[in-house]
ROKOL-915050 format. One line per 10 residues: their letters; for each residue x negated, y negated, z negated of C-alpha. Coordinates in steps of 0.5 Angstrom, whole numbers, plus 500, padded with zeros to 3 digits. Layout:
N
A> X:Y:Z; ...
REM end
This chain:
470
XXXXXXXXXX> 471:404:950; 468:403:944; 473:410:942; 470:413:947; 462:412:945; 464:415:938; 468:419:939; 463:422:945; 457:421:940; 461:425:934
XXXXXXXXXX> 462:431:939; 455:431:940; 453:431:933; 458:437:932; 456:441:938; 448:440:935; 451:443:928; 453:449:932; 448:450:936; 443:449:929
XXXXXXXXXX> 448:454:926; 447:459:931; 441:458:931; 439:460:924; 434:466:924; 437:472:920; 433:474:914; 431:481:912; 431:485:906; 427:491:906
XXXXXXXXXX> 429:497:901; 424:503:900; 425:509:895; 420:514:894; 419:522:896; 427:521:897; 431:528:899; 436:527:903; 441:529:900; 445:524:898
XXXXXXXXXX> 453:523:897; 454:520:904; 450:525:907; 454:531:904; 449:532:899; 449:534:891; 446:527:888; 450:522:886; 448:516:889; 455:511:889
XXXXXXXXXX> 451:504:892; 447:507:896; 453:511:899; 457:504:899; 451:501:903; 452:506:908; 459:504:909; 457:497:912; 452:500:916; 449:505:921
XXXXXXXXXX> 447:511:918; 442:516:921; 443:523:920; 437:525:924; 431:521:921; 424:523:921; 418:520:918; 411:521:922; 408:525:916; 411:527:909
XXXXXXXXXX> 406:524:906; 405:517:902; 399:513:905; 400:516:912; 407:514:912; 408:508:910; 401:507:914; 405:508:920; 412:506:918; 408:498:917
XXXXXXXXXX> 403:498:923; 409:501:928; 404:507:930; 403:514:929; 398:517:925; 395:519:931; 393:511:933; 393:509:926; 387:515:923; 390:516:917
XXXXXXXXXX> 391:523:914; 390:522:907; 392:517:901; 386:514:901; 384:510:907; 386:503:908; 390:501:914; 387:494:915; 379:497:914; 380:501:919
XXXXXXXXXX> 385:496:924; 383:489:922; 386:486:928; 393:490:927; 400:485:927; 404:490:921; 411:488:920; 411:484:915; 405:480:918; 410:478:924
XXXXXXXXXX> 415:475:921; 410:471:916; 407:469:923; 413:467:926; 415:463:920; 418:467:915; 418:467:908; 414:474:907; 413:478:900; 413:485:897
XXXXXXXXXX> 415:487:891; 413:494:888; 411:499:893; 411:498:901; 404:501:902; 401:506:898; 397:501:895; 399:496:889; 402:501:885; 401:500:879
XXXXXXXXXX> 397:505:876; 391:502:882; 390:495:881; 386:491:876; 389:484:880; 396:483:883; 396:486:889; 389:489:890; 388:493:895; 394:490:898
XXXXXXXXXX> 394:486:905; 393:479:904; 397:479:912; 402:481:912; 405:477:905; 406:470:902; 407:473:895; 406:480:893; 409:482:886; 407:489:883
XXXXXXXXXX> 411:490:876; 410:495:872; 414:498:867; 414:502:861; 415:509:864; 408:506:868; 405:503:862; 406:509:857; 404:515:862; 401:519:856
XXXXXXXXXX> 407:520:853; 410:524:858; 412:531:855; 415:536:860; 409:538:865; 409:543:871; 402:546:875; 399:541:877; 398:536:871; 395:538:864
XXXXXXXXXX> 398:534:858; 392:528:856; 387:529:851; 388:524:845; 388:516:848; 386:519:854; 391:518:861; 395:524:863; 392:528:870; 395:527:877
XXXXXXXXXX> 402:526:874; 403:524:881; 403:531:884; 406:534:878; 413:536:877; 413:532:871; 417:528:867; 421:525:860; 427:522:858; 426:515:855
XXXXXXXXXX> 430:511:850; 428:505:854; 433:501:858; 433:500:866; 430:493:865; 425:496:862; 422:501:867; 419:499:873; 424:500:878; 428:496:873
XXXXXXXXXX> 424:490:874; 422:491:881; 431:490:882; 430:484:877; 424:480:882; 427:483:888; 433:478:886; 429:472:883; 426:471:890; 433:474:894
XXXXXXXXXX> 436:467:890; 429:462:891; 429:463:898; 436:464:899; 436:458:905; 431:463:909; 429:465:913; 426:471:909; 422:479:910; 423:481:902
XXXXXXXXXX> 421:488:902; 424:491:896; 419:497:894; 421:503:889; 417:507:885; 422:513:884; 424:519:884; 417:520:885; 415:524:880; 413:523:874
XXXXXXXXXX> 420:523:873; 421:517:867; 429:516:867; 433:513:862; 436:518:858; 443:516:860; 442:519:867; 441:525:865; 449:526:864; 450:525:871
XXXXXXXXXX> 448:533:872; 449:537:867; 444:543:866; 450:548:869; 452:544:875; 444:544:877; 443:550:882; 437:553:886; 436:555:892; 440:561:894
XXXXXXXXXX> 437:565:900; 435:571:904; 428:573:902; 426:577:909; 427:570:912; 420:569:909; 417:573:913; 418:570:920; 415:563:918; 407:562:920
XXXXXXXXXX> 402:562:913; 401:556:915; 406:553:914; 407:554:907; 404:548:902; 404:550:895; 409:556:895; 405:560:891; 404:555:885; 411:555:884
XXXXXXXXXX> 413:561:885; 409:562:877; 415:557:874; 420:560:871; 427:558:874; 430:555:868; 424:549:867; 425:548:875; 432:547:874; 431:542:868
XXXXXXXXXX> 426:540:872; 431:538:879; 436:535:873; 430:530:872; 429:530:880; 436:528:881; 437:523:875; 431:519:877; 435:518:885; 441:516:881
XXXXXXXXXX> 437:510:877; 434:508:883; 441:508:886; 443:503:880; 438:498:882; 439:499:889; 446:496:887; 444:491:883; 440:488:889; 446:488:894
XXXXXXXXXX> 450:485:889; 445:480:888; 445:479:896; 452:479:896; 454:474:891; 449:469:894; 452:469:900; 447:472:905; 451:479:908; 452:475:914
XXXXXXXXXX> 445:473:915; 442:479:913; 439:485:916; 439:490:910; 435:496:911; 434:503:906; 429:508:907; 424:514:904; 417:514:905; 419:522:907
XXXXXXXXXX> 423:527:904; 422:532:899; 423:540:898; 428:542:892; 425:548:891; 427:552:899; 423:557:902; 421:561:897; 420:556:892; 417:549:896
XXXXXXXXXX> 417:543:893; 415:536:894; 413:534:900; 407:535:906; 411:541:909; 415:541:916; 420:544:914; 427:539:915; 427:537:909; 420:535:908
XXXXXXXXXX> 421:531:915; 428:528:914; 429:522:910; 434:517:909; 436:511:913; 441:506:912; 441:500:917; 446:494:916; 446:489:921; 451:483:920
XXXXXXXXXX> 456:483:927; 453:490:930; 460:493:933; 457:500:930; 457:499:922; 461:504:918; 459:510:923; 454:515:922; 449:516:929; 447:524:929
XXXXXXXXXX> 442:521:934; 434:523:932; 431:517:930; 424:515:927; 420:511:922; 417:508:927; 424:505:930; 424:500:925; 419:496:926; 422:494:933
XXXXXXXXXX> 429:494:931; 428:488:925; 424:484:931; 429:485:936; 435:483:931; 431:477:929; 429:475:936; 421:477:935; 417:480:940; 414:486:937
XXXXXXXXXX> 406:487:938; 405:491:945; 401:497:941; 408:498:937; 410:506:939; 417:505:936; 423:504:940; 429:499:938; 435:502:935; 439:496:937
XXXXXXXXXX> 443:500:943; 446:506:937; 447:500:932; 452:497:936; 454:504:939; 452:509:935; 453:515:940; 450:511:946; 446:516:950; 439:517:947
XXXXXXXXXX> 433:521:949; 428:520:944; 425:526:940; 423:525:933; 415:527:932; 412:529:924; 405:532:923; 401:534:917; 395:537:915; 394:544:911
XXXXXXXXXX> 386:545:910; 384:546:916; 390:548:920; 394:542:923; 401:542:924; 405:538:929; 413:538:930; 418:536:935; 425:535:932; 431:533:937
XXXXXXXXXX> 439:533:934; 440:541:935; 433:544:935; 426:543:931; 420:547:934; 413:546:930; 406:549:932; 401:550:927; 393:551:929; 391:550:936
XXXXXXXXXX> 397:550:941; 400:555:935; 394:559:935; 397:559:927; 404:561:929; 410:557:931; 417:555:929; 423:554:932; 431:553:929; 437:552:932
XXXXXXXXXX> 440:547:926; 447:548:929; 447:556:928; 441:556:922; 442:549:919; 437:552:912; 432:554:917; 432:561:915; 432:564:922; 425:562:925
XXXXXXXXXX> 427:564:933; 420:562:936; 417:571:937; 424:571:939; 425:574:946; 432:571:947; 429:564:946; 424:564:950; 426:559:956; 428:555:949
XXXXXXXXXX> 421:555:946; 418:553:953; 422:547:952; 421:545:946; 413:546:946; 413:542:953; 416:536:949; 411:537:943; 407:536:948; 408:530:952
REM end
């Protein structure tokens, strides 16, 4: 009797130990660049991004997702709040998304309430980036995090020194900091190693904390500053892409005149560059992406030598992406054209039977939010506009009927874009009174056929116009 009390008892505690263990909370490891073009090695592109690539292989990577608007604060604003900027009302860099929504459950707010160790480091919102703050984490949200960090490198503290400038930015008078470098192509090669520059010493805290909360559960949100310009690389990355391999867009100069005015941002600022200072210029770019890369790898490794790939959900994204110099010379972002919208996305989820395979379903931001709650078994706040993309993580080609939408503002002309696996369709003004757009990404992927005055397309425009709509 006495053998079958013990042995009955230490089969109970055995299965209290399994049923702890598998209810062990997953953690979350958020990794966000800045103005990244998708244009990366595992999405067929010219950049050389081998930890990126590699992390792709052990997820889901989304060839179609879309930002809800290709502008820092209105991006992250909505990425955040799981909203469109329509509810959220931010349009611009400057208004702050808890002043103008004090009752809103961000992303990282949800987790800290149901129990997680939540912190940021570097950039997740538009706030806290070095160059702004007087204190660690001013103008922030307090809410959403236990710890926020904002390092700041020598490519932040010596931005009068930057050498190489484009319009948009003039070289500082003596002692004085250097104007708008953010919205400039700018940048300078530095003698400085990685752990030197900021980015560098966002992987060196990101890794501190991955290895003090390493028992969980946690939501570590691992900000990078670049490629966002001005483009401060250490010069070692520039051999990556010798100048005669660096190329600029080579296109049909009547596809122009088919797309509205109004979609055009900051063309004709560009077009005044000689095309030597754009190429060596996109070098910069370009090498940037692969130093942002390297310290993207020293965080995995760093999750994978703690023993945490099991019990970590693994997501990377861009705020939005970046024009490299298509459509007559666009550059930067705050356009509708694909590769202004288009960002990357990467999401690692430990036991999900859709990892190593590419979705070409069209996905969002937005998609997020409700993805990390449902994985971790979090209830998302109702007001979330998003959906959860567990069905394409254990399925990547799972039926989906879910379109991807991106707006921005020029001047006083609104734009607004719906974007589904074959087609994007965009309206400018008041139900396209500025003109409209239309692309059939199967036969046109460079967006060098604007189809929406063509007659044979008609019924297609319809189409795409009734979803805008809806």
């Amino acid at each position: 009797m006495m053998r079958v009390i013990v042995l009955a008892a230490a089969l109970v505690v055995c299965a209290g130990s399994v049923a702890r263990a598998e209810a062990k909370k997953l953690n979350v490891l958020l990794i966000m660049s800045d103005d990244l073009s998708c244009r990366l090695g595992s999405y067929g592109g010219e950049f050389k991004s081998p930890q990126i690539d590699k992390l792709a292989a052990r997820g889901v990577l989304f060839e179609h997702a879309y930002c809800q608007y290709p502008l820092c604060n209105p991006s992250r604003a909505s990425f955040m709040a799981g909203q469109r900027p329509d509810t959220t009302r931010i349009i611009t860099n400057g208004p702050n998304l808890r002043e103008l929504h004090p009752d809103c459950v961000t992303m990282a707010q949800l987790f800290k309430e149901s129990g997680y160790f939540s912190a940021r480091v570097g950039k997740i919102y538009h706030y806290g980036v070095p160059r702004e703050i007087g204190t660690n984490g001013a103008g922030d949200d307090p809410q959403s995090w236990n710890v926020r960090i904002n390092p700041a490198g020598k490519d932040i503290e010596d931005e009068n020194e930057i050498i190489n400038y484009m319009p948009g930015a003039k070289p500082p008078k003596k002692g004085e900091r250097a104007d708008n470098l953010g919205a400039a192509l700018s940048w300078r090669a530095d003698d400085g190693a990685d752990t030197l520059q900021t980015d560098g010493k966002v992987a060196d805290e990101t890794i501190k904390l991955l290895r003090e909360h390493k028992d969980g559960p946690f939501f570590i949100a691992c900000g990078f500053y670049r490629p966002h310009v001005p483009d401060v690389i250490p010069k070692g990355y520039l051999d990556n892409y010798p100048m005669d391999s660096v190329k600029l867009p080579v296109e049909p100069e009547e596809h122009l005149k088919k797309i509205p005015p109004a979609a055009f941002f900051r063309r004709e600022t560009f077009t005044k560059i000689d095309a030597d200072k754009l190429r060596t210029f996109k070098r910069a770019y370009m090498s940037a992406v692969s130093f942002m890369d390297a310290q993207l790898g020293r965080v995995i490794e760093a999750v994978d030598e703690l023993g945490l790939a099991d019990s970590t959900v693994i997501v990377f994204v861009s705020d939005h992406g970046w024009m490299l110099g298509e459509h007559g010379s666009e550059w930067e972002k705050q356009q509708l054209f694909e590769m202004s919208a288009k960002v990357p996305m990467i999401i690692v989820a430990p036991g999900m039977k859709g990892n190593g395979s590419k979705s070409g379903r069209a996905v969002e931001l937005l998609d997020v939010y409700p993805t990390v709650a449902d994985l971790c078994g979090l209830k998302a706040p109702a007001a979330i506009e998003g959906v959860s993309l567990r069905p394409l993580l254990a399925d990547p080609a799972a039926a989906w009927d879910h379109p991807a939408y991106t707006q921005v503002r020029h001047g006083k002309n609104d734009g607004r874009s719906v974007r589904t696996e074959r087609y994007r369709y965009t309206e400018w003004g008041d139900d396209g009174d500025k003109g409209a757009e239309l692309y059939d990404y199967e036969m046109d992927p460079n967006e060098w056929n604007n189809l929406a005055d063509d007659p044979g397309s008609k019924e297609l425009r319809e189409k795409m116009k009734a979803l805008l709509h809806k």
